[in-house]
Legacy VTK file of the C-alpha trace (Angstrom):
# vtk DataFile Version 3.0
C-alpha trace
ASCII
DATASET POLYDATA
POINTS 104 float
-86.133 -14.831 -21.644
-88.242 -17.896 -20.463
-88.655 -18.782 -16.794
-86.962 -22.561 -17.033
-83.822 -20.912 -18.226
-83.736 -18.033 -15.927
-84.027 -20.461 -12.990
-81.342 -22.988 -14.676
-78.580 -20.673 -14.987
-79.733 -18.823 -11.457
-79.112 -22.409 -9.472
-76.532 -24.014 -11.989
-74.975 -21.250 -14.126
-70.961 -19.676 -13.579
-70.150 -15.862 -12.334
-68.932 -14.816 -15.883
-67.645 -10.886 -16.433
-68.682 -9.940 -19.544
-66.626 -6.211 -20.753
-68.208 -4.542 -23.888
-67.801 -0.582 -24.463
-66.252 0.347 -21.478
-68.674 -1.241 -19.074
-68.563 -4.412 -17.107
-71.316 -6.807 -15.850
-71.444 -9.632 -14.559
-73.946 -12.377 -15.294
-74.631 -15.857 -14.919
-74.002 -18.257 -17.651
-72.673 -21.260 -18.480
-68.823 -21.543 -20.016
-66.974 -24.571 -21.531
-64.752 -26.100 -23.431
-65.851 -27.145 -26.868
-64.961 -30.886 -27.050
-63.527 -31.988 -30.104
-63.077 -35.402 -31.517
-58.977 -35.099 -31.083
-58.714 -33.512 -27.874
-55.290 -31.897 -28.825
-55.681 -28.900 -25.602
-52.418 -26.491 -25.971
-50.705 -25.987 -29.219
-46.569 -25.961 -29.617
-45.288 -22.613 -30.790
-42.497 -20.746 -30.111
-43.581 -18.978 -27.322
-44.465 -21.870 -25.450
-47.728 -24.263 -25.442
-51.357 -21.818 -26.356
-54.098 -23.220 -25.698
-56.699 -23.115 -28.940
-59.484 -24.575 -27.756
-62.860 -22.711 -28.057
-65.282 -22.008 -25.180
-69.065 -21.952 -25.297
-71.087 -19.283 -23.331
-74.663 -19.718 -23.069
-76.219 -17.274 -20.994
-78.983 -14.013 -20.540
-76.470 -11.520 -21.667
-76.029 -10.730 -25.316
-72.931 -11.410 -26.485
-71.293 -9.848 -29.759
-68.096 -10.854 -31.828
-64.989 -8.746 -30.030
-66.702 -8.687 -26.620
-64.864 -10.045 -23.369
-65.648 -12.332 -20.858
-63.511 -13.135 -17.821
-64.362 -16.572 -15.827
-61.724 -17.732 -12.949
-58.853 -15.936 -14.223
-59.573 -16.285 -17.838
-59.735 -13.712 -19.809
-62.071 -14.480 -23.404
-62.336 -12.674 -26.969
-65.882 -13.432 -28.546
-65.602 -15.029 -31.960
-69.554 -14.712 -32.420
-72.634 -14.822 -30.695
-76.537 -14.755 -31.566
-79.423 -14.935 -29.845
-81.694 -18.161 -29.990
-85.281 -17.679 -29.853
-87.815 -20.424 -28.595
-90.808 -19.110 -30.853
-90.886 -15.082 -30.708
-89.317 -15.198 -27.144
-85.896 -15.182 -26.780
-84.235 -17.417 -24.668
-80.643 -16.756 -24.012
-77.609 -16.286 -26.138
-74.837 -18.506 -27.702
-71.518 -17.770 -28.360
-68.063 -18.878 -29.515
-64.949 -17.845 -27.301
-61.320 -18.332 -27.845
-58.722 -17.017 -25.194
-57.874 -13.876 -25.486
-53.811 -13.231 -25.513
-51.745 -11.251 -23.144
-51.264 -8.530 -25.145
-54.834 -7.537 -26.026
LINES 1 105
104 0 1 2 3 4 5 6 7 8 9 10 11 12 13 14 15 16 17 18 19 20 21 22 23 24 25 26 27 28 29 30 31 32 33 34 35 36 37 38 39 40 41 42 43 44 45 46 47 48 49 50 51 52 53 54 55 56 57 58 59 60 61 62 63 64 65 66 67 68 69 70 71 72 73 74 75 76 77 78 79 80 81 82 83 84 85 86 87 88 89 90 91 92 93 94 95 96 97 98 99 100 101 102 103
């Protein structure tokens, strides 16, 4: 992990709980929405309106596909994640959320 981002996410990053294989951490990171160029937010179904937008997570903590994250409430399924490296070092991790449903 570099210094620059270590000190970005300590003074700027989000409390995120991040649940993989029985064990829970939490980190700092940085979560949002992914913008599209429709901003259509929550879906019509049957059930009521979903919201299907995706959330990036870039943060120290590895992330892997079927991981959860929890930020304010929200509760997150990872779609994927991979590390990005600046050089050999690595410098954090990016990944792809969507919400995860009730019943999961």
């Amino acid at each position: 992990m570099t210094r620059w981002v270590e000190r970005i996410l300590a003074r700027y990053g989000q409390e995120v709980t991040v649940e993989r294989e029985g064990r829970t951490e939490t980190v700092r990171a940085f979560l949002q929405p992914v913008r599209e160029r429709r901003e259509l937010g929550a879906e019509p179904s049957a059930a009521g309106r979903l919201d299907g937008r995706l959330w990036l997570y870039l943060g120290r903590a590895a992330l892997e596909e079927g991981d959860l994250a929890a930020w304010e409430g929200r509760r997150f399924r990872v779609r994927s994640g991979r590390p990005l490296y600046i050089g050999a070092r690595l410098s954090h991790w990016r990944a792809v959320l969507e919400r995860a449903r009730e019943a999961e």
